[in-house]
N, C-alpha and C positions, 0 to 999 in steps of 0.2 A: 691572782687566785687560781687561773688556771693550772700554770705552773704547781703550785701548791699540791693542789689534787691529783697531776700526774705523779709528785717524787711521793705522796702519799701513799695513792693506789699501788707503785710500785713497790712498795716494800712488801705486800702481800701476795703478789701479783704469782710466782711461783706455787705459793701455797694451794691460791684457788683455780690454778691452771692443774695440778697435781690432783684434786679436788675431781673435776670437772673430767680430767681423762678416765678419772678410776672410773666413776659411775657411768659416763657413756660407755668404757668396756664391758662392764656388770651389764648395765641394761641391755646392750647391742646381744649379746650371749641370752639372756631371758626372752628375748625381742625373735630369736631366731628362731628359738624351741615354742615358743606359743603358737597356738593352732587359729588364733583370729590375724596371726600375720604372715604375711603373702612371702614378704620378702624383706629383707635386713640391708642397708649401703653403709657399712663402716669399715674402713681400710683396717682396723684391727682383729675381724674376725678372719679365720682361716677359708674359709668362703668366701671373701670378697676377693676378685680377679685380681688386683694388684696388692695382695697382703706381704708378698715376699718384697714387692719396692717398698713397702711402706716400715716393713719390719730394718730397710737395710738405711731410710730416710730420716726415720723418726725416732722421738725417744717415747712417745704420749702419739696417742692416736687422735687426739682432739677431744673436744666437748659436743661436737652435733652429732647427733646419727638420725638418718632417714631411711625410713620405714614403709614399706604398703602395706594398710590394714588389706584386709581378707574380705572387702567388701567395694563399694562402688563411694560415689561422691557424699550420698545420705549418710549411711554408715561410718564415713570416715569425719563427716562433720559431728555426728552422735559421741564421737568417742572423744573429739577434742572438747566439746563440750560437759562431758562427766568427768575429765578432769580440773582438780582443784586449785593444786600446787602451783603449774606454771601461767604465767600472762601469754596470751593468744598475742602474738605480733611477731610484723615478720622481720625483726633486726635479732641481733645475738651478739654475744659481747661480755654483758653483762652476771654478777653473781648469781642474779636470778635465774631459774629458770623459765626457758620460752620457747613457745611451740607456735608452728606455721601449719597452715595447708596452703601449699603453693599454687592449686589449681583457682582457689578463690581469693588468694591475697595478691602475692609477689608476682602470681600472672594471670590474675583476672581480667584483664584485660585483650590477650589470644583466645581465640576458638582455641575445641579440646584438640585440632587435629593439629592446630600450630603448636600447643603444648605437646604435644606427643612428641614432637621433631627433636623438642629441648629433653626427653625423656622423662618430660610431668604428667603425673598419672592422677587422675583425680582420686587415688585413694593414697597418693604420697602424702606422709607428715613428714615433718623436719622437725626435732626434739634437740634444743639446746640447752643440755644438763647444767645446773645454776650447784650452789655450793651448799644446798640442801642435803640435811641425813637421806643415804643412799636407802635407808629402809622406807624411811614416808615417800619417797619418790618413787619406789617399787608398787607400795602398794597404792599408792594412786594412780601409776600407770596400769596396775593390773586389776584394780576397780573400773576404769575408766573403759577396759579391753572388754570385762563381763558386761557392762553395761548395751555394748551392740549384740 
């Protein structure tokens, strides 16, 4: 059965990896002009420090982009909360989409100053775009932004 499922998923597997680059480029771009965020991490934007290796490595910039909201730990819990679309968890992979905050999940368990070392800011999200219409996923990320 497993087998099954892998030659399954893989017939699609191109599509919603094509899927999932576009909208994280789309978002990463709206994510960088918004005024409640601090700061944009996606090697596709022309501001990220290694965009030129990425441009010469890659064909698809990925599915995740990480993000600092424009606020503190409160504020950055606020917003993943007034979103609808994606599941709060901290793995990625999958169609879906899913959204992390690293300071309370994947390392809640370090003090803030050991996260700091690894570069986890308690206002990072990590946003793993799922194969959802890139318009509902806009404007739930930018319902979610006016909400803090």
């Amino acid at each position: 059965n497993a087998a099954y499922l892998i030659i399954r998923g893989m017939k699609t597997l191109h599509l919603r990896v094509q899927q999932q680059n576009s909208t994280a480029l789309r978002m990463a771009k709206i994510l960088e002009a918004h005024p409640k965020v601090k700061r944009v991490h996606y090697p596709g934007l022309k501001s990220h420090p290694e965009h030129h290796i990425a441009t010469q490595q890659m064909t698809g910039f990925g599915g995740v982009v990480s993000f600092e909201v424009d606020g503190d730990l409160t504020a950055t819990i606020k917003f993943i909360d007034a979103l609808k679309i994606p599941y709060i968890a901290p793995s990625f992979g999958g169609c879906e989409s899913i959204v992390d905050q690293p300071a309370i999940m994947s390392y809640w368990d370090l003090s803030q100053s050991e996260r700091l070392k690894y570069g986890i800011m308690d206002n990072l999200v990590r946003f793993s775009f799922g194969v959802e219409d890139f318009e509902d996923l806009k404007a739930d990320v930018l319902q979610a932004l006016h909400a803090i």
